[in-house]
Structures are given as C-alpha cells and as structure tokens.
C-alpha atoms as a printed R data frame, in Angstrom:
    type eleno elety resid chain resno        x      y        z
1   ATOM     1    CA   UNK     A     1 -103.908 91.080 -158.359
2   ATOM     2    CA   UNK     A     2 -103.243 87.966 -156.176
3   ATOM     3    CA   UNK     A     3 -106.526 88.552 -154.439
4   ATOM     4    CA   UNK     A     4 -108.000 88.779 -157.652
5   ATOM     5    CA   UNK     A     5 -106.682 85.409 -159.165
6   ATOM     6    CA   UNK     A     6 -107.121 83.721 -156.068
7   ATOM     7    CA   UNK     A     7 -110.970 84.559 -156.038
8   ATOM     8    CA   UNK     A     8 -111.052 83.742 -159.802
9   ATOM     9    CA   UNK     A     9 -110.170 80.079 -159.086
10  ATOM    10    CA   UNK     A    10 -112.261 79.865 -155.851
11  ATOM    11    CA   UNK     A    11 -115.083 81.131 -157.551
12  ATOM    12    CA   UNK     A    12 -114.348 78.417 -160.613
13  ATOM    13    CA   UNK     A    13 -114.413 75.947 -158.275
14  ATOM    14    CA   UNK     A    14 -117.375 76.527 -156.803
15  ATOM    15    CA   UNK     A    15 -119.336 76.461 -159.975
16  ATOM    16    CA   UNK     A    16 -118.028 73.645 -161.048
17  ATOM    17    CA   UNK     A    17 -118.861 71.901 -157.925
18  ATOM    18    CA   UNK     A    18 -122.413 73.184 -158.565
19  ATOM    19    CA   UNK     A    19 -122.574 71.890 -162.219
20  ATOM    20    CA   UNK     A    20 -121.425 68.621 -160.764
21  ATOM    21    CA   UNK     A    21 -123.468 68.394 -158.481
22  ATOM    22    CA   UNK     A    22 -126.726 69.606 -160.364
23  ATOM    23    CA   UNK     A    23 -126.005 67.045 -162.630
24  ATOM    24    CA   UNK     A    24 -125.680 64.230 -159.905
25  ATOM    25    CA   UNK     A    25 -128.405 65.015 -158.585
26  ATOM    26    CA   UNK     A    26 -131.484 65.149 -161.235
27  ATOM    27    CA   UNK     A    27 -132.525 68.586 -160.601
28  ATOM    28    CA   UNK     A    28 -133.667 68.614 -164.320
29  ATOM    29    CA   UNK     A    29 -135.504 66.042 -164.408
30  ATOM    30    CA   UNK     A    30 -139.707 66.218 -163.938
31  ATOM    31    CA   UNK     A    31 -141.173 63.133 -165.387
32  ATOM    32    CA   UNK     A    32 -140.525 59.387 -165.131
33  ATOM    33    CA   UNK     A    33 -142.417 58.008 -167.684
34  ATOM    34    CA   UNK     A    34 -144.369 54.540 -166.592
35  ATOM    35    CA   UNK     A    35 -142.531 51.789 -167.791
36  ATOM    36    CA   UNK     A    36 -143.776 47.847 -166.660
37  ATOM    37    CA   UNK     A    37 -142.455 44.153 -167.987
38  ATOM    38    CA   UNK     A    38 -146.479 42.982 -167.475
39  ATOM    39    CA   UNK     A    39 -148.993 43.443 -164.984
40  ATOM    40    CA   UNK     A    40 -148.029 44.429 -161.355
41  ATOM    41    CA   UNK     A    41 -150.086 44.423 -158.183
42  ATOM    42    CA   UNK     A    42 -148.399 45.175 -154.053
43  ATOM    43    CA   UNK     A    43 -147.032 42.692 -152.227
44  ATOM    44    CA   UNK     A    44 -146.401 44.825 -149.718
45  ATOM    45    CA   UNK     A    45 -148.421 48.086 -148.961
46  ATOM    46    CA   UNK     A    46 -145.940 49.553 -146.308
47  ATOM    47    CA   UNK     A    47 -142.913 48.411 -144.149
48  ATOM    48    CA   UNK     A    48 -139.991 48.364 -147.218
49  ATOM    49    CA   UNK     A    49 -138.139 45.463 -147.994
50  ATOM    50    CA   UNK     A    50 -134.726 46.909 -148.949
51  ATOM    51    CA   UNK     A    51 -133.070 44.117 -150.409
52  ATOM    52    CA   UNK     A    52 -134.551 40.689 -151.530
53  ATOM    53    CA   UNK     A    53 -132.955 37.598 -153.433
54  ATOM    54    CA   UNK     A    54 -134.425 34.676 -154.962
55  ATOM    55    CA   UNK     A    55 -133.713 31.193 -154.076
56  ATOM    56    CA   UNK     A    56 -135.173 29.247 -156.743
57  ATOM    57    CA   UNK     A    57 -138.590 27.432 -156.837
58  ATOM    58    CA   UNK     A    58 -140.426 30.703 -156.801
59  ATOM    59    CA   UNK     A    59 -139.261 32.268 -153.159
60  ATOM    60    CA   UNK     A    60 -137.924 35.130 -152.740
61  ATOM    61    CA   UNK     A    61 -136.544 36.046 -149.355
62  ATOM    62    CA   UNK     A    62 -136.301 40.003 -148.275
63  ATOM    63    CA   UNK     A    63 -135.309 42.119 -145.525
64  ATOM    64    CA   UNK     A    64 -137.883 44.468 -144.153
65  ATOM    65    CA   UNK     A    65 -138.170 47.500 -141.254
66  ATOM    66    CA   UNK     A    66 -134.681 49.466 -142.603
67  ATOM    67    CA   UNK     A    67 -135.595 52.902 -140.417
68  ATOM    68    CA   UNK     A    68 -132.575 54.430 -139.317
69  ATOM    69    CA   UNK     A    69 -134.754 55.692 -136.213
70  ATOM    70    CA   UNK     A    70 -137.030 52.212 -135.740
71  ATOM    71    CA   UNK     A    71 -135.900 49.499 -133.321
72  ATOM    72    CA   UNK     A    72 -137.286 46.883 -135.539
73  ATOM    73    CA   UNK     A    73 -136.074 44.150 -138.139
74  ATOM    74    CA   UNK     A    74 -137.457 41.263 -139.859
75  ATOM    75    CA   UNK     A    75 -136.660 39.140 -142.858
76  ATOM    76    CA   UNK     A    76 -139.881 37.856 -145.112
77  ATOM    77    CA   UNK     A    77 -141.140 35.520 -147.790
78  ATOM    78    CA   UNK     A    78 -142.963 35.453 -151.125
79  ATOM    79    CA   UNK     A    79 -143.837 32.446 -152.785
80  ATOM    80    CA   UNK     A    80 -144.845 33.688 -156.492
81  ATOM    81    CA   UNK     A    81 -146.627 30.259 -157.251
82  ATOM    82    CA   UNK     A    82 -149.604 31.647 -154.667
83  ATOM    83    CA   UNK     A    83 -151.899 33.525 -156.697
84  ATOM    84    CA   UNK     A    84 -152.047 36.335 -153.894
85  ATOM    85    CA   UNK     A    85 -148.038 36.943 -154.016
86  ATOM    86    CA   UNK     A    86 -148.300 38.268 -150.237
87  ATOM    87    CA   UNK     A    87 -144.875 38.992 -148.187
88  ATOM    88    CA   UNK     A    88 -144.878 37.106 -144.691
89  ATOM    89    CA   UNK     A    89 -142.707 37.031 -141.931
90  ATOM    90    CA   UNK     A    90 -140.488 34.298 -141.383
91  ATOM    91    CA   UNK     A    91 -140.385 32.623 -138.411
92  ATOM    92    CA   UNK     A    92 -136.687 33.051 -136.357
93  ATOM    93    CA   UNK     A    93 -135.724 29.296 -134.195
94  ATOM    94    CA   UNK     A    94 -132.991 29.712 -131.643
95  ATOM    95    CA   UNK     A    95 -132.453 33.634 -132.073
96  ATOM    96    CA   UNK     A    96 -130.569 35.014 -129.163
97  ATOM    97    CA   UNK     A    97 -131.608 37.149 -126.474
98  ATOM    98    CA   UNK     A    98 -129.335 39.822 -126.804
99  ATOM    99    CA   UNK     A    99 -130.092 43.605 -127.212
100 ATOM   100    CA   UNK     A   100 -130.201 45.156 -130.877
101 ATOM   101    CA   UNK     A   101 -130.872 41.365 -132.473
102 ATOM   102    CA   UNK     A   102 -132.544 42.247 -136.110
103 ATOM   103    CA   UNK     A   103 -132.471 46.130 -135.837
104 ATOM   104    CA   UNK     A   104 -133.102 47.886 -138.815
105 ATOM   105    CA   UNK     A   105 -132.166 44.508 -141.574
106 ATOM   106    CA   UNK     A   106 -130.378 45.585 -144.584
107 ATOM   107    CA   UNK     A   107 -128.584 43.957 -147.199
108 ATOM   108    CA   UNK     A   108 -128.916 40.239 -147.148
109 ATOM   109    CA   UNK     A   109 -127.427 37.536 -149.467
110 ATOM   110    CA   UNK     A   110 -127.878 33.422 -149.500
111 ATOM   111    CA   UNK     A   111 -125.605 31.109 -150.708
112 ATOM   112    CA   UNK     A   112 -126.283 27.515 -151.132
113 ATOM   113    CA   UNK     A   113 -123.704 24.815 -149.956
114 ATOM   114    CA   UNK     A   114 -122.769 22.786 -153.202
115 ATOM   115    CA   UNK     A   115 -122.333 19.607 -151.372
116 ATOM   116    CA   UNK     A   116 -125.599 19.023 -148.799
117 ATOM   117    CA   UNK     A   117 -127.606 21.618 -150.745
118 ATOM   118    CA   UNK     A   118 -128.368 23.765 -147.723
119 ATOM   119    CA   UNK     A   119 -129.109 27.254 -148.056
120 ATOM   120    CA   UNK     A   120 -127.658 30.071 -145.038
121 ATOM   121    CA   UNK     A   121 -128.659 33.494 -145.373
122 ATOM   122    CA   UNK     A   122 -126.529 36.518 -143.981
123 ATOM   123    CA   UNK     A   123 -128.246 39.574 -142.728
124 ATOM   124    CA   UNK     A   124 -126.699 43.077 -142.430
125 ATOM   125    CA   UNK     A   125 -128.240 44.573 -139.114
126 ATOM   126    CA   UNK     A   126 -127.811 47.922 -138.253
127 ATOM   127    CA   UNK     A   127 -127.766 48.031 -133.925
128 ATOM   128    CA   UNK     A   128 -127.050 51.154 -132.038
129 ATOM   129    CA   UNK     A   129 -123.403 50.156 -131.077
130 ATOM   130    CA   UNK     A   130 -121.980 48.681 -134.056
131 ATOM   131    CA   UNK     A   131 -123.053 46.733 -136.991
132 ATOM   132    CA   UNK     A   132 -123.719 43.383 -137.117
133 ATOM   133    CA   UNK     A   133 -124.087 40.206 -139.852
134 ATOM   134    CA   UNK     A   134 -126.591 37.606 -138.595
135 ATOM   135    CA   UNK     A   135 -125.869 34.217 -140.379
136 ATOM   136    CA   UNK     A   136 -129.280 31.235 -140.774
137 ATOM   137    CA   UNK     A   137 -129.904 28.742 -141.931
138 ATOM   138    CA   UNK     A   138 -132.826 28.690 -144.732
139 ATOM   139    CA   UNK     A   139 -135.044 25.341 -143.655
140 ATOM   140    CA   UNK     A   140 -136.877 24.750 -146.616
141 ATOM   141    CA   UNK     A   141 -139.720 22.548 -144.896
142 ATOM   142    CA   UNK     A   142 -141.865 24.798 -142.946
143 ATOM   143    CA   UNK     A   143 -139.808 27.654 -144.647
144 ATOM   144    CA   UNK     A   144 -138.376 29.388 -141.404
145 ATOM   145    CA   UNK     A   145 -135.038 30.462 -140.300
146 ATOM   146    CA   UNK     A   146 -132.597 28.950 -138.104
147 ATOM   147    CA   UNK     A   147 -130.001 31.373 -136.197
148 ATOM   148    CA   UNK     A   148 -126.726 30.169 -136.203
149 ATOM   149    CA   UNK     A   149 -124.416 33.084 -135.269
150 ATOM   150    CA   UNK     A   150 -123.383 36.623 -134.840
151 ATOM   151    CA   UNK     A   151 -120.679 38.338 -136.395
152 ATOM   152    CA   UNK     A   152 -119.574 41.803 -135.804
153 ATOM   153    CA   UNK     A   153 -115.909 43.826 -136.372
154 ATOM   154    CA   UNK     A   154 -114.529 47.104 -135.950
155 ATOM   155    CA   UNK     A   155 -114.360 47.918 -139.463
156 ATOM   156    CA   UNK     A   156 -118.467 47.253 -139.542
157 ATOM   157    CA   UNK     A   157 -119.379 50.738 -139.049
158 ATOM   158    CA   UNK     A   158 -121.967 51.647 -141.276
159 ATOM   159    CA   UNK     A   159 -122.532 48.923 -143.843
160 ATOM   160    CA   UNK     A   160 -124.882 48.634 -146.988
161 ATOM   161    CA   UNK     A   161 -124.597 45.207 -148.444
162 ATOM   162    CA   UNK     A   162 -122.539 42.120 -148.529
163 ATOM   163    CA   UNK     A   163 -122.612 38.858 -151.148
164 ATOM   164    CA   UNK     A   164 -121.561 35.155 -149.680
165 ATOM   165    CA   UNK     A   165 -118.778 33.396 -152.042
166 ATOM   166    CA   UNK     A   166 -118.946 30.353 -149.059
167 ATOM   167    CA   UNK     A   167 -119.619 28.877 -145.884
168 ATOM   168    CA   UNK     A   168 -119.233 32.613 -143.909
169 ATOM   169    CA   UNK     A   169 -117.395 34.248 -146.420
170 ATOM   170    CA   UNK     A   170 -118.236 37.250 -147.662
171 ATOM   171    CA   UNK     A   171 -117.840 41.052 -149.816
172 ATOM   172    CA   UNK     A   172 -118.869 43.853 -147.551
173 ATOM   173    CA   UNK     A   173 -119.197 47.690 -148.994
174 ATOM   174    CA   UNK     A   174 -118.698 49.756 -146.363
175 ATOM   175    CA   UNK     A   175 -121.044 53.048 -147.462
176 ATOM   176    CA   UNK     A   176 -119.724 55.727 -144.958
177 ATOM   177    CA   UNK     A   177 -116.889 55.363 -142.429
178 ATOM   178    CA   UNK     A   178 -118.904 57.054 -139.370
179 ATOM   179    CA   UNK     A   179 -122.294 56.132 -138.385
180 ATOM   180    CA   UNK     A   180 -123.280 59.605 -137.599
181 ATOM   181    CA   UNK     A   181 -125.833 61.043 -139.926
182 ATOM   182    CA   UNK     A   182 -124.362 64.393 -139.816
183 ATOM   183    CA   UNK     A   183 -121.484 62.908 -141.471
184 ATOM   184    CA   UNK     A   184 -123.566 60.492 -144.154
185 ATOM   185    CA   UNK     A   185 -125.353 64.233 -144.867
186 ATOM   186    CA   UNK     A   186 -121.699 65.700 -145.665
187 ATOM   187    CA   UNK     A   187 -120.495 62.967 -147.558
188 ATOM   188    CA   UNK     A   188 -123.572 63.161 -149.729
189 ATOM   189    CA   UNK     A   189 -123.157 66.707 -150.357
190 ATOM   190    CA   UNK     A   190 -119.527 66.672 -150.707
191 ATOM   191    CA   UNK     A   191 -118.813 63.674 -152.809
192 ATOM   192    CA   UNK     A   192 -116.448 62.751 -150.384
193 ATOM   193    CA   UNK     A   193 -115.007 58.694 -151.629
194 ATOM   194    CA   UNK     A   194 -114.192 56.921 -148.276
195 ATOM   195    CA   UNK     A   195 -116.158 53.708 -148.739
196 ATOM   196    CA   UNK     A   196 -114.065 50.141 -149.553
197 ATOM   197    CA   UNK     A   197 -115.255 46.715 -150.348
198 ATOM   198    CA   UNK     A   198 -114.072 44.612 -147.638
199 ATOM   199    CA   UNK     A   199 -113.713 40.498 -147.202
200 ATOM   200    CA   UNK     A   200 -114.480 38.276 -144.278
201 ATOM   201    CA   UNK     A   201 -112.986 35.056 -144.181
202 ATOM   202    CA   UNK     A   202 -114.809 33.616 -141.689
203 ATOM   203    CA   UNK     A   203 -112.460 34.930 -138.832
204 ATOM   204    CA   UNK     A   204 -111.081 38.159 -139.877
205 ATOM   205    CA   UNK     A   205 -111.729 41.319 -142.241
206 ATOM   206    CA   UNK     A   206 -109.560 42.769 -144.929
207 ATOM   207    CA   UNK     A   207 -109.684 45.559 -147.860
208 ATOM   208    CA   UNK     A   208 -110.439 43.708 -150.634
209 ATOM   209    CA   UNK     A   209 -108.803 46.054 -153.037
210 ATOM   210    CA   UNK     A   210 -107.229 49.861 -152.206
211 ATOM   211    CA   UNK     A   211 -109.800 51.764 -154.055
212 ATOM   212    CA   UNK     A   212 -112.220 53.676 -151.857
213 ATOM   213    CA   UNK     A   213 -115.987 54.532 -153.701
214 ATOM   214    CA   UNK     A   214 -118.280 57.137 -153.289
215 ATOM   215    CA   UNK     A   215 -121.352 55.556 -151.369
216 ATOM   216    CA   UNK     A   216 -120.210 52.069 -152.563
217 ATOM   217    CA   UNK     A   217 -124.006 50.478 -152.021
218 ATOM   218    CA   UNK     A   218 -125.417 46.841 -153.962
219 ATOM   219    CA   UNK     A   219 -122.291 43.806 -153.892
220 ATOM   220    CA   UNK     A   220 -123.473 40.966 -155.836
221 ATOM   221    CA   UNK     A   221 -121.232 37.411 -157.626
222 ATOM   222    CA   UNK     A   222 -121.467 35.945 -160.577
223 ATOM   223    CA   UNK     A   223 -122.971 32.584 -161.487
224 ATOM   224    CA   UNK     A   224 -119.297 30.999 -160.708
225 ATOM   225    CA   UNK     A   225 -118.349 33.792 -158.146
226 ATOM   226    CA   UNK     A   226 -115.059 34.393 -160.030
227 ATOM   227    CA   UNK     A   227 -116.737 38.123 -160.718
228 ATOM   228    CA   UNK     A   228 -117.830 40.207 -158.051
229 ATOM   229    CA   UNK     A   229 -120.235 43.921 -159.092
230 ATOM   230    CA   UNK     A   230 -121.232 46.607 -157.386
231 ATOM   231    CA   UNK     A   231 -122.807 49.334 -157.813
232 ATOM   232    CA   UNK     A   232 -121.450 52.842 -156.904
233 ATOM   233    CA   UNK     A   233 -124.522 55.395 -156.152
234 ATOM   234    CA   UNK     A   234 -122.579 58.303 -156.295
235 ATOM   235    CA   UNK     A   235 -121.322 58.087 -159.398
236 ATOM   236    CA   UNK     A   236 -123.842 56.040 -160.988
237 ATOM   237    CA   UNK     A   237 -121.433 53.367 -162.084
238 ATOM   238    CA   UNK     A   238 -122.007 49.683 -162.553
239 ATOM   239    CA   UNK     A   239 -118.298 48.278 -161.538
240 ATOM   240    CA   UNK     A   240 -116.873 44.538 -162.453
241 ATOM   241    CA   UNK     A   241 -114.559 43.319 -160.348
242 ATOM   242    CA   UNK     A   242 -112.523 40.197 -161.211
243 ATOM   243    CA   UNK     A   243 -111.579 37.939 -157.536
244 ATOM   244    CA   UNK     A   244 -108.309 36.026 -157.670
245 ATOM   245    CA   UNK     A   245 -106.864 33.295 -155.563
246 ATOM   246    CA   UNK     A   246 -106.469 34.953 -152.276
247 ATOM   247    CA   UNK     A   247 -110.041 37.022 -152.802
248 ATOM   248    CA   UNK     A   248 -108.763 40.169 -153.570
249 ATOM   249    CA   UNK     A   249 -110.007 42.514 -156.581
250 ATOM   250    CA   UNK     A   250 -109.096 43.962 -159.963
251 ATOM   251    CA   UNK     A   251 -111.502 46.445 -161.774
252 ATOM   252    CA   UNK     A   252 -112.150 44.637 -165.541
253 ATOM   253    CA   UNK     A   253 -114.473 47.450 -166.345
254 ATOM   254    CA   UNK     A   254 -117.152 49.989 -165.319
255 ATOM   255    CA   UNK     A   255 -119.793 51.912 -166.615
256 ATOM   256    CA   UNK     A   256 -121.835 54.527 -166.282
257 ATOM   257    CA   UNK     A   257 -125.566 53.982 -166.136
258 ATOM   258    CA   UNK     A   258 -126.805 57.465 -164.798
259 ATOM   259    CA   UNK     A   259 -129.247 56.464 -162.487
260 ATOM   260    CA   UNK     A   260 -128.269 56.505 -158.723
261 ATOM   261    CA   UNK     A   261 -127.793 52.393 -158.787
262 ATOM   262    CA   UNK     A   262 -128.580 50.322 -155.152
263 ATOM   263    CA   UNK     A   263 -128.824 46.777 -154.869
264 ATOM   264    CA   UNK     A   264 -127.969 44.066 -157.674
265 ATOM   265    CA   UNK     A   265 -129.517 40.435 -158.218
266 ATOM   266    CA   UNK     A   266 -127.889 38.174 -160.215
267 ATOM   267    CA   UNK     A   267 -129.738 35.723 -162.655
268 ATOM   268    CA   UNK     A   268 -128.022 32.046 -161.835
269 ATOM   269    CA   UNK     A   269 -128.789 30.715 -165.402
270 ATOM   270    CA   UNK     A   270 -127.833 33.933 -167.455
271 ATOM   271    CA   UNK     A   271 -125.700 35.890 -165.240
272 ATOM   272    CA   UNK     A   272 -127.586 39.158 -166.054
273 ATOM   273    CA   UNK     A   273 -127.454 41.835 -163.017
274 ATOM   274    CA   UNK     A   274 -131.065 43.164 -161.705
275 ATOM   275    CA   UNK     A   275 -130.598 46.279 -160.595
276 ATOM   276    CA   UNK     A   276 -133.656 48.656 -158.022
277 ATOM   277    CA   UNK     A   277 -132.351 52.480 -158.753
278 ATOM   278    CA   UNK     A   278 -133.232 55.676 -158.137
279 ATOM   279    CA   UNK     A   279 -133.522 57.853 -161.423
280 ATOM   280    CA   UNK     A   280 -133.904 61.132 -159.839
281 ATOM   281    CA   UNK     A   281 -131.334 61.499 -157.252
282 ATOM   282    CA   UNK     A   282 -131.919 64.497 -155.185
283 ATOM   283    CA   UNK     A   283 -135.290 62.911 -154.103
284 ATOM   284    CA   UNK     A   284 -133.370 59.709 -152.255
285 ATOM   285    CA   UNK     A   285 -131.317 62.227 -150.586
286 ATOM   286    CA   UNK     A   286 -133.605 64.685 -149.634
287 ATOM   287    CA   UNK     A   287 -132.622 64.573 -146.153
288 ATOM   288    CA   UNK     A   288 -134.325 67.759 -145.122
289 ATOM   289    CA   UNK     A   289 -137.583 67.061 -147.178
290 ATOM   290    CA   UNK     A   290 -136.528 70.010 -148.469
291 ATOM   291    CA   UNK     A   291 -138.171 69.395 -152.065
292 ATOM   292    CA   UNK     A   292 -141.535 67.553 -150.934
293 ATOM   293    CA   UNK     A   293 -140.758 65.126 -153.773
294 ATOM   294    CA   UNK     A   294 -141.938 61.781 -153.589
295 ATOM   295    CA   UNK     A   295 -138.783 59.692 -154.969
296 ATOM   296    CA   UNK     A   296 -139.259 57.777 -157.974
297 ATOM   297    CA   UNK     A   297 -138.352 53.985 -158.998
298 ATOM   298    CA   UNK     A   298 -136.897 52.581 -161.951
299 ATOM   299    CA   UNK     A   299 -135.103 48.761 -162.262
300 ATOM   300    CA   UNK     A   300 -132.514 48.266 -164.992
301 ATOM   301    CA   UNK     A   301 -131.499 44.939 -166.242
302 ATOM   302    CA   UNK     A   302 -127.646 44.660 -167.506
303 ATOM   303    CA   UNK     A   303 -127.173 41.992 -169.909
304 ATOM   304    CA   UNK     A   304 -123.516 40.040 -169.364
305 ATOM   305    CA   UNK     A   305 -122.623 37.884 -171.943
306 ATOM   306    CA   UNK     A   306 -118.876 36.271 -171.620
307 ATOM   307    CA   UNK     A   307 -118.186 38.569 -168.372
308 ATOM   308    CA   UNK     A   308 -118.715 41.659 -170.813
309 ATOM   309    CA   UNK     A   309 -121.793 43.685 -170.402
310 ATOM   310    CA   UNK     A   310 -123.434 43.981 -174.010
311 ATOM   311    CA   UNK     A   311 -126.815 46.230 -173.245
312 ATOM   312    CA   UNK     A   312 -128.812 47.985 -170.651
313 ATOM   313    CA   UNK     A   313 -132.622 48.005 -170.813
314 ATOM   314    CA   UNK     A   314 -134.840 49.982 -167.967
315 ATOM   315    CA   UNK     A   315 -137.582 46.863 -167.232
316 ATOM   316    CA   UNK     A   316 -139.691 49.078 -165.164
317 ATOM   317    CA   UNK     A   317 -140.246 52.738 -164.262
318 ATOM   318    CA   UNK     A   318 -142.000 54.772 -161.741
319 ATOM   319    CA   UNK     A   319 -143.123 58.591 -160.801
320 ATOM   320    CA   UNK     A   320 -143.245 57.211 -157.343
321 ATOM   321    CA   UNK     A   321 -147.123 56.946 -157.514
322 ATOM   322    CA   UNK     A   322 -147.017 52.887 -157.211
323 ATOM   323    CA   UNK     A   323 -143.460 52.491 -156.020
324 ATOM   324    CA   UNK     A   324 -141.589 55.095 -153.444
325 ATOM   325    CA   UNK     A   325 -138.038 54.379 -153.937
326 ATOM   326    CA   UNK     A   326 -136.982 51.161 -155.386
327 ATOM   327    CA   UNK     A   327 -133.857 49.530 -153.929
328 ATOM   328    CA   UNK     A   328 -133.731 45.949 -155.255
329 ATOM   329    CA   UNK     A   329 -135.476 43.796 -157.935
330 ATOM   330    CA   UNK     A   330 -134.933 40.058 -158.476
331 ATOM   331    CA   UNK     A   331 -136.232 38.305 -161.437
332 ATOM   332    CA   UNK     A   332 -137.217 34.338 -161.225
333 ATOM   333    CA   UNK     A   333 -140.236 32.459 -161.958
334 ATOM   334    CA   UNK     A   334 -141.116 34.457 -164.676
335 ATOM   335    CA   UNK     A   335 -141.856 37.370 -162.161
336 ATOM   336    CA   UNK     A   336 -140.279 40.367 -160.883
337 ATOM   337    CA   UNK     A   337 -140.099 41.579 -157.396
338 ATOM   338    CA   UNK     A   338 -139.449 45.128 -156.499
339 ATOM   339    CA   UNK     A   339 -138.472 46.260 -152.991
340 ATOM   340    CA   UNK     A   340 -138.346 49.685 -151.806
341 ATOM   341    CA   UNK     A   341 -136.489 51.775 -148.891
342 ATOM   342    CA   UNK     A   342 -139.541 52.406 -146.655
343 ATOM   343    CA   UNK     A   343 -143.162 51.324 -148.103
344 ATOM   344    CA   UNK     A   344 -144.151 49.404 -151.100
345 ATOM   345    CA   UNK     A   345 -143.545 45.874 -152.465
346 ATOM   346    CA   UNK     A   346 -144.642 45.068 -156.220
347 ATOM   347    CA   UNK     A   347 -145.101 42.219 -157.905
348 ATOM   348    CA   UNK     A   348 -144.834 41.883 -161.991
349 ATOM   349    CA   UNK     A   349 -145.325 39.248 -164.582
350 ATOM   350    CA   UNK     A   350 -142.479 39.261 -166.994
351 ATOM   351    CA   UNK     A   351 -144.401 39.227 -171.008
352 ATOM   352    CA   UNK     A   352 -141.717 39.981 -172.465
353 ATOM   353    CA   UNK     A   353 -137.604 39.908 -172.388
354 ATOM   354    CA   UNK     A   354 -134.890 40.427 -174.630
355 ATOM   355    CA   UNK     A   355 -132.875 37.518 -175.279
C-alpha cells in the first residue's frame, strides 16, 4: 500500500514537472508571425551584439563576440543619422595588457555624470578565471573609449547584466552561481532559483534584496533611478523593484509576459522598458541542438506610466529568418536597434507608436 502511495505521488510529480516544463518551454508553439514597427535592413550580418544602449544623439553603443568558447570581445557603434546604419568597432586608449581583457563582452550599461556631462560605460566580461566589469570612459569627439579600470569579486561568478545608478555603482544579476556549463544545463532543466541581484558600491558587493530568481538576466533604472527592473527568463516575469536609501530592494510588482524576457532599455523621456526576448523558449536553450530549430526573435515594449505598467505591445517579431535570437532592443532617434546572441544586427524605422 505504502509502495503504492508513494509511487502515486512520485509519479504526480513528475508529470507535473513535465506540464511545467512543456509549458516553459514553447514546445507548442510553430509559427512566429512577422511583426515590424517600419522598414528594417542588418546592421550587422554576424558577430552578435548581446546588449546595446543608446546614448542620445543617435548612437547606440553595443557589446559584441559573447561565445562562451571564443577568446574574443569588443564593444561597437551605430550612428543612426548615417544612412548606411553600419556597427563599427570602437577604438580602446590605455587598455591594459593583462590576460582575458574583453573576453566574451556581455551586458553593458552607461551612465552619464550629471555635473561635467561625461559618459562611462561598464562592461560585463566573461574571462576564464572569474568575471570581470571593465569601466570607460565614452569620449564623444573621435567617439572611442577610454579604459579606466578593472573590477572583479568573488561573488562575480557567472554574471548576465548590470545597470550604473553612479560614478561605479552598480545592480548586478548574478544568472547561475557556478560557471560550469554542466551546471547552467541543470539549472535550466531543473528550474533551480539561485540567482540574486547584487550592488557594488564602488568598493564592495552586497545582496541587494534576499530573493534569489530563476536565471535573473536584463537589470535596467528608471529615468530617476529610484526604480530598478529586471527581467526573470525563467519565469517570464517583468519585475519592479523600488531602491531605498541604502540601495537595497522591495518588489512593487511583477508580471508575467510569457516570453523568455533578456535585456531591458529604458526610454529617458518616457520611462517605457524595451525589451529583446525569446518567444519560443526551448530553441534559446537548445543546448544539445537537439531540435535543429533556428530560435526566433520578438521585442516587447512595456508602457510605465506613474511607475505602474499600463500595456504591453510586441513592436517586432521574428521566425528567426532575419533575426536569430534577439537579446536587446533600444529605441531612440526614431529607430530601433535589435541585437542578437550570436549573428544578426537590425535596424528599423519606427512609423508608428502608441502614445
């Protein structure tokens, strides 16, 4: 009898896992139909640019070469104004010659000192030992980069994105706790939540808040950076996060979007979150290539009006065909630029938007 019920709830268990985990992943899901804000043409034909912000005057600024298994980096350019909308490599002054310096660049994020107006941009890097955050600074005339420092920590182990809230501050999300990808494979498949947000004050790292995500992945701030979101990819949830005095967090609300979310952009004059997603789930994580699918793209746009999000509109879709994986769109300019994980960069003129 005890056997009995005990293989009863074991069995229960297991389906349910399955169900869960069908669902998560898109297994039902065929077609993506096209979706686009205007015309689109490449900016980028292969290489990826995994995440990409936009720092006004029509540049956008992205991080490119983000192969787990490549020994090479490198953060680009796009000036929409040019007609040809081409990504180009930025130029790096007074980088150090030290092993592992802009391996496999990842999430980046600039932020713009309110008093002298200069911009620094922080660069995840993912080295063999441990990972590291690159800090420049953004010189406008000539458009190149400046290195300024290094900044690594124990708690850096695998990393996916950070936002700056000042001079070397920042929000971390910590996607898996071990760098090895047998583990990132088990805590896809498992659902297993062990990633935090974390804060660097310019000298040392702490949790943020106690809550551990499920692949915690895209950090972004608000306009005033009094609200900090990111996105969780494995539970396709959008979170809001309020920051207090001593920059720790508070959930103020979440919700589900159900589309495996990555990075976020915010828009400085409207405060509306860009986000690059991955509508069909089980392609992004086809580890194996188990499926031969080619993953799809979508971007979503989240509309925040007084810190409350009010609608969610999908600005652009993809079968994969045009765009393999999107991971980050930024809207400014009256264009939109889509990155993805390993190939394609696309430039779109925005007809059209919601107010």
């Amino acid at each position: 009898m005890l056997r009995s019920v005990v293989s009863a709830v074991v069995l229960g268990l297991v389906l349910h896992y399955a169900m869960k985990y069908r669902d998560w992943a898109g297994f039902s899901i065929n077609i993506i139909p096209k979706v686009r804000p205007g015309p689109c043409h490449y900016a980028r034909k292969d290489g990826g640019t995994e995440d990409l912000t936009y720092i006004g005057d029509g540049i956008f600024i992205a991080s490119g070469g983000y192969k787990w298994n490549s020994d090479r980096g490198e953060i680009l350019s796009i000036d929409v104004n040019d007609e040809t909308s081409v990504m180009t490599p930025l130029t790096i002054t007074d980088a150090p010659n030290s092993d592992g310096f802009m391996v496999r660049c990842h999430g980046i994020s600039a932020w713009r000192d309110p008093e002298s107006g200069t911009i620094y941009l922080y660069v995840l890097t993912h080295p063999e030992s441990a990972d590291r955050v690159e800090v420049f600074e953004v010189v406008l005339k000539g458009l190149h980069l400046r290195h300024i420092r290094s900044i690594v920590d124990p708690s850096f182990t695998f990393m996916k994105d950070l936002v700056a809230v000042g001079r070397d501050q920042f929000y971390i999300t910590r996607y898996n706790w071990f760098r090895s990808f047998v583990w990132i494979r088990l805590s896809h498949w498992l659902h297993i939540p062990e990633g935090p947000i974390l804060f660097y004050d310019g000298g040392q790292v702490m949790r943020a808040l106690p809550d551990s995500y499920f692949l915690p992945n895209g950090i972004n701030a608000s306009p005033d950076k009094k609200t900090i979101y990111m996105a969780e990819l494995g539970t396709k949830t959008i979170h809001a996060l309020q920051r207090d005095d001593s920059n720790k967090l508070t959930t103020t609300w979440k919700e589900y979007v159900d589309s495996a979310v990555d990075n976020i952009e915010v828009d400085k004059d409207t405060g509306d979150l860009w986000i690059g997603s991955h509508p069909i789930t089980f392609r992004i994580v086809d580890f194996f290539g188990w499926f031969g699918k080619i993953p799809a793209s979508q971007v979503l746009r989240i509309k925040i009006r007084d810190g409350v999000m009010t609608s969610l509109e999908e600005i652009y879709a993809d079968d994969g065909d045009e765009l393999n994986a999107s991971t980050v769109a930024a809207y400014g300019a009256g264009k939109l630029v889509i990155g993805s994980l390993f190939t394609q960069t696309v430039v779109c003129d925005v007809k059209y938007l919601t107010k």
